[in-house]
C-alpha positions as CSV (number, residue, x, y, z in Angstrom):
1,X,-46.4,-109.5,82.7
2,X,-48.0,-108.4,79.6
3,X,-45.9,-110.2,77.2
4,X,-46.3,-113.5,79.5
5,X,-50.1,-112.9,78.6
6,X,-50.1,-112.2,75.0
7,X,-52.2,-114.2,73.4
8,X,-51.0,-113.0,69.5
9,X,-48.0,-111.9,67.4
10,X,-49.8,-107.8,67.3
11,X,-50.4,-108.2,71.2
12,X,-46.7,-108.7,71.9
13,X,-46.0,-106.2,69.1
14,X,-47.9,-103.3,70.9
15,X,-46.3,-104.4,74.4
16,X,-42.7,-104.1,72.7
17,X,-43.3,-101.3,71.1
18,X,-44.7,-99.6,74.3
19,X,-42.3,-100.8,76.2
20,X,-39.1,-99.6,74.3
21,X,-41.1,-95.9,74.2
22,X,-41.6,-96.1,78.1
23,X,-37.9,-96.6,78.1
24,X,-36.8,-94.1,76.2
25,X,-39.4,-91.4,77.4
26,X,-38.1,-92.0,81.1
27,X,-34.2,-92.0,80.5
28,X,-34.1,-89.9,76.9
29,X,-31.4,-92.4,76.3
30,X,-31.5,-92.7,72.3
31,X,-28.9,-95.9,72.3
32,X,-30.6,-97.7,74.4
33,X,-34.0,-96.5,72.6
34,X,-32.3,-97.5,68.8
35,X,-30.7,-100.8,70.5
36,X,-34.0,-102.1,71.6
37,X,-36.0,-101.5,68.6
38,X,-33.7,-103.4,66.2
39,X,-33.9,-106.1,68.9
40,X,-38.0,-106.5,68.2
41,X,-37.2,-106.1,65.3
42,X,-34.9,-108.7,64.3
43,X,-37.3,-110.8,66.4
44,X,-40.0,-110.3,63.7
45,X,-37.3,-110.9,60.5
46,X,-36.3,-107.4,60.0
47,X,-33.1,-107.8,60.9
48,X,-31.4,-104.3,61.0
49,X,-27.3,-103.7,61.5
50,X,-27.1,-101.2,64.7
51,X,-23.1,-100.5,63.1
52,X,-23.8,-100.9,59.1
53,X,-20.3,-100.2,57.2
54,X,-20.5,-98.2,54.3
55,X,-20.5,-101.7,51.8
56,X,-24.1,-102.3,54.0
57,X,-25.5,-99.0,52.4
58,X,-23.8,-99.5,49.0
59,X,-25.6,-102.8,48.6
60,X,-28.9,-101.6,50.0
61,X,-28.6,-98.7,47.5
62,X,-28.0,-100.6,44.7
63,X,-31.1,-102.6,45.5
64,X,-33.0,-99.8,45.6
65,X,-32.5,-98.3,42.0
66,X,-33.0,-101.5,40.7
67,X,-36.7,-101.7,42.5
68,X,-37.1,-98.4,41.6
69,X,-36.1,-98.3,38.1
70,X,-34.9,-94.8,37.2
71,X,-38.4,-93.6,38.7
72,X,-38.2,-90.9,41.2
73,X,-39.2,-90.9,44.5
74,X,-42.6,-89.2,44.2
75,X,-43.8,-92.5,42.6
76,X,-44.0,-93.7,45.5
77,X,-47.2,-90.8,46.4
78,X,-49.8,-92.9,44.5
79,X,-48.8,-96.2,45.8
80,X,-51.9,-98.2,47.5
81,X,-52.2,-97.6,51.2
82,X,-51.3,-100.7,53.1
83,X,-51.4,-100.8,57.4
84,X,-48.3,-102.7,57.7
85,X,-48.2,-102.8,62.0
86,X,-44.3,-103.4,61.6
87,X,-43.7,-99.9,60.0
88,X,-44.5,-97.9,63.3
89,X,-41.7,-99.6,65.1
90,X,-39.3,-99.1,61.9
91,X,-40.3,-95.5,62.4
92,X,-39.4,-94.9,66.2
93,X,-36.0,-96.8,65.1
94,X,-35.5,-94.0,62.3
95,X,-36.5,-91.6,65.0
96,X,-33.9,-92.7,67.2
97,X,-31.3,-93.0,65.2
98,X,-31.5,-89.6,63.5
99,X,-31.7,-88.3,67.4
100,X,-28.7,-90.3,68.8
101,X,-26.5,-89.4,65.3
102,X,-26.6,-92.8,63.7
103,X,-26.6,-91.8,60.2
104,X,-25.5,-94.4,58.1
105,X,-28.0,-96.7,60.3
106,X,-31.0,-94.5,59.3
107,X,-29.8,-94.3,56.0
108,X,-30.2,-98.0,55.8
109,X,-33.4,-97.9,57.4
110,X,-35.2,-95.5,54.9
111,X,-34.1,-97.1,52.2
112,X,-35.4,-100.9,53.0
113,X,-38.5,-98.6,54.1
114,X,-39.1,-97.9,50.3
115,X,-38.0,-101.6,49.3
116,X,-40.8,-102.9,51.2
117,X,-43.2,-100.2,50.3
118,X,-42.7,-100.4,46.5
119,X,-43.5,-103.6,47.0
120,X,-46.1,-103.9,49.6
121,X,-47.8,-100.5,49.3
122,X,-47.6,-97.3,51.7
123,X,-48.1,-97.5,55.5
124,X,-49.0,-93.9,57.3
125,X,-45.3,-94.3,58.9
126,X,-43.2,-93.8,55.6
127,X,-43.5,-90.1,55.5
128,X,-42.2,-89.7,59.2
129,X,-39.3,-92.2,57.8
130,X,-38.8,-90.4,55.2
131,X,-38.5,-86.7,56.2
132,X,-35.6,-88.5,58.9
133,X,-33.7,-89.6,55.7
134,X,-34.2,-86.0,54.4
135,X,-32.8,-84.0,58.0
136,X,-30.0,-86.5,57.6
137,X,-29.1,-85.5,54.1
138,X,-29.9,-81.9,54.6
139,X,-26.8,-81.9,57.4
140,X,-24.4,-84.1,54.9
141,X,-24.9,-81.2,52.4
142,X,-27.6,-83.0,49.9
143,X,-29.9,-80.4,50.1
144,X,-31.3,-81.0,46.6
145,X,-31.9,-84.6,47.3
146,X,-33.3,-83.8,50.8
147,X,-35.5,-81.2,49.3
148,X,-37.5,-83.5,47.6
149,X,-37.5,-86.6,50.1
150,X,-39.4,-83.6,51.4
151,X,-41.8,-82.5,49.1
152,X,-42.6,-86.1,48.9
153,X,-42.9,-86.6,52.2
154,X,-45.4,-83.8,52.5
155,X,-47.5,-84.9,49.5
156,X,-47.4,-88.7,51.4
157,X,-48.6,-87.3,54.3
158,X,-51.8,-85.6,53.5
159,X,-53.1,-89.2,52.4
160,X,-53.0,-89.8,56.0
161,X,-54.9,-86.5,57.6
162,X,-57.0,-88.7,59.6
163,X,-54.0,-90.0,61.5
164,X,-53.5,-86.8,62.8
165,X,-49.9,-87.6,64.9
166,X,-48.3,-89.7,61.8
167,X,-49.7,-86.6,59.6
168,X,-48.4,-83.7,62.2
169,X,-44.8,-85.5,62.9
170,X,-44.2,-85.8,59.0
171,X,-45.3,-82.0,58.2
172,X,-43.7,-80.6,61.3
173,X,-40.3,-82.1,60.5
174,X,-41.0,-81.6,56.9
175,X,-41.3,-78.1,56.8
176,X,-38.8,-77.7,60.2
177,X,-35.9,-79.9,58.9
178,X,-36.2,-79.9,54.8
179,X,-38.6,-77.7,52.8
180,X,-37.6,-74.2,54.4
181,X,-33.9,-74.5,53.7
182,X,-35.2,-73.3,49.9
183,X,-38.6,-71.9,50.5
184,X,-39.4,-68.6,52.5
185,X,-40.1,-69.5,55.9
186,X,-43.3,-67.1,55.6
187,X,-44.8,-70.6,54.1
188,X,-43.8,-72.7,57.1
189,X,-45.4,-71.1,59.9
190,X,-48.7,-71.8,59.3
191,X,-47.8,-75.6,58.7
192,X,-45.9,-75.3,62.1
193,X,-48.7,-73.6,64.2
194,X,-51.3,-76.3,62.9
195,X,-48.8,-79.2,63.6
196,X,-48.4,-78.3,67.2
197,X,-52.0,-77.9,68.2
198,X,-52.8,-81.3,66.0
199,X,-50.2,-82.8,67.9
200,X,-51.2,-81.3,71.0
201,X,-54.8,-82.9,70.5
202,X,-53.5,-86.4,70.1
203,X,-51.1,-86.4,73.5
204,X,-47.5,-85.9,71.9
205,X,-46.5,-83.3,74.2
206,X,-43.2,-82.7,73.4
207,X,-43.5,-83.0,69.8
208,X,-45.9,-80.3,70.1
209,X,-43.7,-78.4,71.5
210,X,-40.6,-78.7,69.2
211,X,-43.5,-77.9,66.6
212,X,-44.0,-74.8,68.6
213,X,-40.6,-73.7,69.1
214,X,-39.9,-74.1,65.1
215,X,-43.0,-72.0,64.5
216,X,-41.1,-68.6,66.6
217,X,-38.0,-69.5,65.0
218,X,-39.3,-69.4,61.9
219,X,-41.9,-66.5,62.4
220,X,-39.0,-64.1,63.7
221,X,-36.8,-65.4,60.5
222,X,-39.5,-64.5,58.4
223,X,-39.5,-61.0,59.5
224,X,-43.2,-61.0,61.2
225,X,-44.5,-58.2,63.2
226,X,-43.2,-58.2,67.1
227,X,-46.4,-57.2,68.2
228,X,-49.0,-58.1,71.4
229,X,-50.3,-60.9,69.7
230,X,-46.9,-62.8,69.0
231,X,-46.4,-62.4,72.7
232,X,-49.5,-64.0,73.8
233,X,-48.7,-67.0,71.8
234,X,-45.5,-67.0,73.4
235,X,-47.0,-67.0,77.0
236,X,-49.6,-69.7,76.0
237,X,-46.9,-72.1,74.7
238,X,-44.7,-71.1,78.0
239,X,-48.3,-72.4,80.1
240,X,-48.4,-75.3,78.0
241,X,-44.7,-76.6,78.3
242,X,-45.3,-75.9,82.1
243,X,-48.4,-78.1,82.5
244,X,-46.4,-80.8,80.4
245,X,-43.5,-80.6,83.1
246,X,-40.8,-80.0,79.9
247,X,-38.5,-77.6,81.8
248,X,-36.0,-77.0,78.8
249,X,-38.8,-75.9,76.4
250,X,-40.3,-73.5,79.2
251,X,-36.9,-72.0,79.8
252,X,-36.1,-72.0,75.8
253,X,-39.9,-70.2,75.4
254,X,-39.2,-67.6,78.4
255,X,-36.1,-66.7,76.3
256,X,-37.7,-65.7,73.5
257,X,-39.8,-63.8,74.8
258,X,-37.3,-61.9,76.8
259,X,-35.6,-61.2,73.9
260,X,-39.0,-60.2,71.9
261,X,-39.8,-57.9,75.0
262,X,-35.8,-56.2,74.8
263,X,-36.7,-55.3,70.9
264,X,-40.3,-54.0,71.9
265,X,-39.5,-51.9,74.9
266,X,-36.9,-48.9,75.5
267,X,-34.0,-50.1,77.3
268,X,-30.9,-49.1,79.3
269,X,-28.9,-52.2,78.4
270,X,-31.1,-54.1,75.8
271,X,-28.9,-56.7,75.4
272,X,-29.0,-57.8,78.9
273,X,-31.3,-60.8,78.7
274,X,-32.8,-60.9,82.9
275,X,-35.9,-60.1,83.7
276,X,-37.6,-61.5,87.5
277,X,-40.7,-61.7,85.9
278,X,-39.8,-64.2,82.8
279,X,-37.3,-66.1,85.6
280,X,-34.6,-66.0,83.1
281,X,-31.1,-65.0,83.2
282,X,-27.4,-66.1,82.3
283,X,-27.9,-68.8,84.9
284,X,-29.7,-71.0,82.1
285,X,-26.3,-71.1,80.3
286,X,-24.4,-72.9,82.9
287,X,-21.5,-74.5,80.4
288,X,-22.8,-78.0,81.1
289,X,-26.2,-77.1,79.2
290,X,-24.4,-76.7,75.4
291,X,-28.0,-76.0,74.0
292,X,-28.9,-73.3,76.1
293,X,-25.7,-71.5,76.3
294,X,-26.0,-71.4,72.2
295,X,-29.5,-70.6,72.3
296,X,-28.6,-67.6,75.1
297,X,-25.9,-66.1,73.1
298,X,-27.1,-66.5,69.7
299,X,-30.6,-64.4,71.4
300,X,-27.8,-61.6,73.2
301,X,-25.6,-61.7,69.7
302,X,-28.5,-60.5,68.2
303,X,-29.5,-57.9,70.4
304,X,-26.0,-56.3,70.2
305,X,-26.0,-56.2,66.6
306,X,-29.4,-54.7,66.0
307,X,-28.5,-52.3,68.9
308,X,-24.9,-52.1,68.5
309,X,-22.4,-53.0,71.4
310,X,-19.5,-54.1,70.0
311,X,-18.0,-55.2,73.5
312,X,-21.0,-58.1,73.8
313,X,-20.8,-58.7,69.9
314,X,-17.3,-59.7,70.7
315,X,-17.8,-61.7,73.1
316,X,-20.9,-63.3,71.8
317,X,-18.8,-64.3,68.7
318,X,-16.5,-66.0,70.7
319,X,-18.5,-68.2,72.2
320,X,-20.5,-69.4,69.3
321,X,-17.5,-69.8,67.6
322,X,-17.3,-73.1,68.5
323,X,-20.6,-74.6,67.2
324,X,-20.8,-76.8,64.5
325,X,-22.1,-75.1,61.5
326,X,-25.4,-77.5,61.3
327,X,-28.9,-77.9,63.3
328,X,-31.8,-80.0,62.4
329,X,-33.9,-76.5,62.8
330,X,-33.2,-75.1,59.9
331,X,-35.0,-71.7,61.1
332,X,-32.8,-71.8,64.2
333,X,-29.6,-72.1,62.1
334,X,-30.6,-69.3,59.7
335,X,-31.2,-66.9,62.8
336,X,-27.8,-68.0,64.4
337,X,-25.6,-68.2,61.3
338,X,-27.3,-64.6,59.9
339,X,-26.2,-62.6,63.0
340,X,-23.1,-64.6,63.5
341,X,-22.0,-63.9,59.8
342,X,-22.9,-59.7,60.3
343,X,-21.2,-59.8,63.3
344,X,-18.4,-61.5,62.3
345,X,-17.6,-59.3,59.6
346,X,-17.9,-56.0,61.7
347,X,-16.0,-57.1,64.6
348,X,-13.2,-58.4,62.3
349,X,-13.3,-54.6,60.2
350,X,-13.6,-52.8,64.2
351,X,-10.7,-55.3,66.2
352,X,-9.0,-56.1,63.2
353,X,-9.2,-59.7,63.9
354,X,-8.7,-62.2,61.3
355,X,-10.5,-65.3,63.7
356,X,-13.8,-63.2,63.5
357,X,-12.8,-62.8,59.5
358,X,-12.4,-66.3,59.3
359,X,-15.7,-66.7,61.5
360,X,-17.6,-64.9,58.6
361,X,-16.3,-66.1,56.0
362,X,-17.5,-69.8,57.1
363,X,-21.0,-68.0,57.6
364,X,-20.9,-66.6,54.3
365,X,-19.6,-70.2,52.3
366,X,-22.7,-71.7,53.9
367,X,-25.1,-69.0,52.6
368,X,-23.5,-68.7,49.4
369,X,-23.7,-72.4,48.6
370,X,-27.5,-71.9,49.6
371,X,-27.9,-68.6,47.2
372,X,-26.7,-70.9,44.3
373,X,-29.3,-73.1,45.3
374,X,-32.1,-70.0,44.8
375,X,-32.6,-70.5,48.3
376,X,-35.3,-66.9,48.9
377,X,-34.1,-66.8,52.8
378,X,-30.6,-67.1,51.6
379,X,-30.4,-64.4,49.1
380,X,-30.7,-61.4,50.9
381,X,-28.1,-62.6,53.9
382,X,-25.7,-63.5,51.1
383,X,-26.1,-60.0,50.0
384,X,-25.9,-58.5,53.3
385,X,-23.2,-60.2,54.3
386,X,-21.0,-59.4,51.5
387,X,-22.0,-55.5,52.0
388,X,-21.0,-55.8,55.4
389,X,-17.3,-57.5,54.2
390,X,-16.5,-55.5,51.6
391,X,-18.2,-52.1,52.6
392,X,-18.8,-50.0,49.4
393,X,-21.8,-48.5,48.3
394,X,-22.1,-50.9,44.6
395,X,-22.0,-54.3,47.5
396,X,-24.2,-52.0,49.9
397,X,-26.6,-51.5,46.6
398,X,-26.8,-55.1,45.8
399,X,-27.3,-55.8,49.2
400,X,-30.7,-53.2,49.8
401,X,-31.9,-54.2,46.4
402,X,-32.2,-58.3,47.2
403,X,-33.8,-57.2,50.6
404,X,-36.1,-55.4,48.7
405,X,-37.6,-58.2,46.8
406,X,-38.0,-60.5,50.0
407,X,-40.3,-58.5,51.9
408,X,-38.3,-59.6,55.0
409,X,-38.6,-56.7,57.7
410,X,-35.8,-56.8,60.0
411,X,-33.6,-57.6,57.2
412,X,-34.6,-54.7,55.2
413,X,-34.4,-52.6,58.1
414,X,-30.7,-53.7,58.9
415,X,-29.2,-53.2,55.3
416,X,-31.2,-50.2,54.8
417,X,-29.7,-48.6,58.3
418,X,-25.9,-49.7,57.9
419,X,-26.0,-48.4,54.1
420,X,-27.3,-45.1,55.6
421,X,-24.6,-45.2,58.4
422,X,-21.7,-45.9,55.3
423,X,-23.0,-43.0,53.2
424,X,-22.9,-40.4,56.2
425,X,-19.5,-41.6,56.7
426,X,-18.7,-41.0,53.1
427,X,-20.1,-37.4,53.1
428,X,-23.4,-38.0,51.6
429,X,-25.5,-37.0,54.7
430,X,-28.5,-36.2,52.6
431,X,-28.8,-39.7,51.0
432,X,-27.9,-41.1,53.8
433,X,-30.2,-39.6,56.1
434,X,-33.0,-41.1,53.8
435,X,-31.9,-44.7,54.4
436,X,-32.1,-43.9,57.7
437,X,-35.6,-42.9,57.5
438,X,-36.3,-45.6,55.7
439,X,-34.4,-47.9,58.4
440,X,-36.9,-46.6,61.1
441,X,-40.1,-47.1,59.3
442,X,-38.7,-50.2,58.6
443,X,-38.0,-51.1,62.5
444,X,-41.0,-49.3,63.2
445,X,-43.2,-51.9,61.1
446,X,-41.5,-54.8,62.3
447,X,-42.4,-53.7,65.7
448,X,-38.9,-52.9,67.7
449,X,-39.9,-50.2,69.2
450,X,-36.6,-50.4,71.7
451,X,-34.9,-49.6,68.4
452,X,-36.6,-46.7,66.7
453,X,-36.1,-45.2,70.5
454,X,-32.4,-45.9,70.0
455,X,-32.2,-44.6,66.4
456,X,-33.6,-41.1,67.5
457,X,-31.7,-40.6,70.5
458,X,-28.5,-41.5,67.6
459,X,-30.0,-39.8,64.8
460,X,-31.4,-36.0,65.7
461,X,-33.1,-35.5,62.6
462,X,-35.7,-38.5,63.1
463,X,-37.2,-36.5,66.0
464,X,-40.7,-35.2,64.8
465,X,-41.0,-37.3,61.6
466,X,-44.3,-38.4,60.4
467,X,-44.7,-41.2,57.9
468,X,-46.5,-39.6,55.8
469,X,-43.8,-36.6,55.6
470,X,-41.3,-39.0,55.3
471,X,-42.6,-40.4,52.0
472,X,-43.7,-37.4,50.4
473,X,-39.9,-36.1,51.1
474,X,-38.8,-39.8,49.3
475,X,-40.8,-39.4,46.3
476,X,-40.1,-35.8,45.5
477,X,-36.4,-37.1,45.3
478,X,-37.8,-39.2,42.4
479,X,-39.1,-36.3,40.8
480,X,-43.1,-36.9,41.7
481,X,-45.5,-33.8,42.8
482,X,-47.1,-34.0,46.3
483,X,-50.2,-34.2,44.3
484,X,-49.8,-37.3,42.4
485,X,-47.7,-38.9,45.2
486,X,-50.6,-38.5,47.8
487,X,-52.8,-41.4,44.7
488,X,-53.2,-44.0,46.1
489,X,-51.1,-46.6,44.1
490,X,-48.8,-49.8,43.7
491,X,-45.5,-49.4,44.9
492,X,-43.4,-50.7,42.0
493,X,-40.8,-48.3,41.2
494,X,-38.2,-49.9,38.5
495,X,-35.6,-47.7,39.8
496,X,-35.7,-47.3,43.3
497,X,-35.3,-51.2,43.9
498,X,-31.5,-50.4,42.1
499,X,-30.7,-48.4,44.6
500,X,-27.9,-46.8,43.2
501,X,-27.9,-43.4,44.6
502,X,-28.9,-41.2,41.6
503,X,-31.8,-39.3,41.2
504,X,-34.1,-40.3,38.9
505,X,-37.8,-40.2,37.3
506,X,-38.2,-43.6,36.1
507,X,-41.0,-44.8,37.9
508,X,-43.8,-47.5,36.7
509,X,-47.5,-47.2,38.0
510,X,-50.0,-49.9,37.9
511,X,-53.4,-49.7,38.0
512,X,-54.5,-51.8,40.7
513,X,-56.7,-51.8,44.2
514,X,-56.4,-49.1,46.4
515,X,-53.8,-49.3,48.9
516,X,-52.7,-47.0,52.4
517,X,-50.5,-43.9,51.6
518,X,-48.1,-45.3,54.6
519,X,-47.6,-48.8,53.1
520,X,-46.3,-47.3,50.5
521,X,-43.2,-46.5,52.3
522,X,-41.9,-50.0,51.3
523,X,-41.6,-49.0,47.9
């Protein structure tokens, strides 16, 4: 009835356009979604291939370079700003098609995107098209290319602030899908947070919530503080995805939590995710829900390698064995691939198994490829990893030393607790029994509380210890007086970040504002 009454071209645009998102919102069915926006579309002489071969994207490439003439894409930042209605349909279609897998049809999308804006100027929909090009190349592998499709999207977007949903959708997949795969994720969560209340205000619930579920990943994968606070947030965004009636995002939230709550609290089994109160258990993972079973296991895989039961490692391993190596969360892939990888290669050393070898080794190609890349999350995992193939105290060495420089808690505390573990078992309890130390401060900082329990009921000698004794106990190893190591000062010792097991005195002090005796530990 509203398109019988149109009385302009924009009036039937708007009904089309809400139409296919009515259609698509009430069956999820991306197809259908991708099918009838070309259809519009083609109606209004954009007429876009739903199959395109790979001669379609060849010619539209060449095309391209020559409108673009050897200039890169962040030219296209300080184009004019055009409204170009036509553009927020082309978007949903990119939308769709990076959602129902159609590559080579986004592909072809973005790139008459830029054809028409080098020519016509920039709409506010071209970032949100082009951060889709960039999770597309991102999963082929072209993570240079997608890094700055990224970058540029970013820099697009903030022409646009005042369109606070074209703005949000471009930032939150930007920094989701692209920029984190080679900055920390430390610099994505505040993007993330903002995106899903800005998205929140302007009524794209689910959005939002994606934005929402990015910002954990990414806040656990940056090694953030597991504290009351992080919890709250949790229980906000699990009241919010209620009141929006998303069922999956409540159950994904509740698991998170769970699994925050098993590292926070002293447990009998802590890698049993169930509690009555979070109305979670296995029963999310029934086989026909792929996405939750993943999500379930890679949260219990975790669990049993921070607290160490080999029996669920195993059988975690086995059952995300068989998950593509690829996620448009970057964060989400760097959590499951991390544990995966560290599991893999213990399991395989423990059971002797050369499918959990060949497990690792997968998880270790991908992170490697990313450390040549001077990826910052990537580093330390490579290193870890590596330690935990090889097991000798030069690969353990390496592997403490690029945790080090990351600042990334849980990470730290990891590589710092199996390289104490290896050097009891190579007779060098007193060394060893440091890194342990350090491993509990480290746990104890990043707020798993469940583990520090764990470690002390393992480790006798951690009963009793005090921080401060702890420190002043490290530092006389390096040859300073209680005196001087009581100064406040920075924490940049040029020799303990080697690592290499050897007393020694070489230690640099800077001059600089006063900091506390206990964070000093992290030195």
């Amino acid at each position: 009835a509203v398109l019988e009454n149109a009385r302009s071209l924009d009036d039937k645009f708007i009904a089309h356009l809400n139409k296919v998102l009515c259609q698509c919102e009430a069956t999820r069915d991306y197809d259908i979604g991708t099918e009838e926006c070309a259809k519009v579309l083609k109606m209004y002489g954009y007429d876009f291939p739903l199959s395109p071969t790979k001669a379609d994207i060849m010619k539209e490439e060449v095309l391209l370079n020559i409108v673009l003439r050897n200039r890169p894409y962040s030219y296209l930042v300080n184009l004019p700003v055009k409204d170009i209605p036509v553009f927020e349909l082309i978007n949903h279609l990119s939308r769709f098609s990076l959602l129902s897998g159609k590559t080579r049809l986004l592909t072809l999308i973005a790139m008459k995107a830029i054809r028409i804006s080098l020519d016509k100027g920039i709409d506010r929909n071209l970032p949100g098209i082009l951060v889709s090009l960039g999770a597309v190349y991102n999963k082929k592998g072209k993570i240079k290319k997608a890094y700055a499709l990224g970058n540029v999207a970013a820099l697009m977007a903030d022409r646009f602030r005042q369109h606070k949903d074209d703005y949000a959708y471009a930032k939150f997949v930007a920094y989701s899908a692209i920029i984190c795969q080679l900055e920390s994720f430390q610099s994505s969560c505040d993007c993330l947070i903002k995106c899903m209340n800005d998205l929140k205000l302007v009524g794209k619930y689910e959005l939002a919530l994606g934005a929402g579920l990015n910002y954990f990943y990414a806040y656990f994968a940056a090694g953030y503080p597991l504290n009351s606070l992080l919890e709250s947030k949790m229980i906000a965004a699990e009241n919010f995805a209620k009141a929006a009636g998303k069922c999956t995002f409540v159950k994904t939230f509740q698991l998170q939590r769970a699994t925050t709550l098993n590292l926070r609290k002293s447990s009998d089994n802590p890698t049993e995710i169930k509690s009555e109160s979070l109305e979670i258990s296995g029963a999310i993972c029934a086989a026909a829900d792929s996405q939750a079973l993943r999500d379930f296991s890679s949260c219990r895989l975790m669990l049993a390698f921070i607290f160490w039961h080999e029996d669920c490692m195993a059988s975690m391993l086995e059952t995300l064995s068989s998950y593509p190596l690829s996620d448009v969360s970057i964060s989400r892939l760097h959590n499951r691939l991390t544990f995966v990888g560290l599991a893999a290669f213990a399991m395989a050393r423990a059971k002797s198994s050369e499918v959990f070898m060949e497990l690792g080794e997968t998880c270790l190609a991908y992170f490697k490829k990313l450390a040549k890349l001077y990826s910052v999350n990537a580093v330390p995992i490579y290193a870890l990893m590596k330690a935990m193939k090889h097991r000798t105290r030069q690969s353990f060495e390496k592997a403490v030393k690029a945790c080090m420089e990351t600042n990334v808690t849980h990470i730290q505390a990891i590589a710092t607790e199996h390289f104490g573990e290896f050097l009891i078992d190579e007779n060098d309890r007193e060394l060893g029994e440091e890194y342990l130390t350090m491993a509990y401060w480290f746990y104890y900082d990043w707020g798993a509380h469940g583990k520090t329990v764990s470690m002390k009921n393992r480790h006798r000698f951690l009963l009793g210890i005090s921080r401060r004794a702890s420190f002043l106990k490290r530092a006389r190893s390096f040859s300073i007086s209680d005196s001087e190591a009581s100064k406040p000062m920075k924490n940049t010792f040029s020799s303990v970040a080697n690592f290499n097991g050897k007393r020694t005195n070489n230690i640099r002090r800077t001059s600089t504002p006063q900091i506390r005796l206990e964070r000093v530990w992290h030195a």
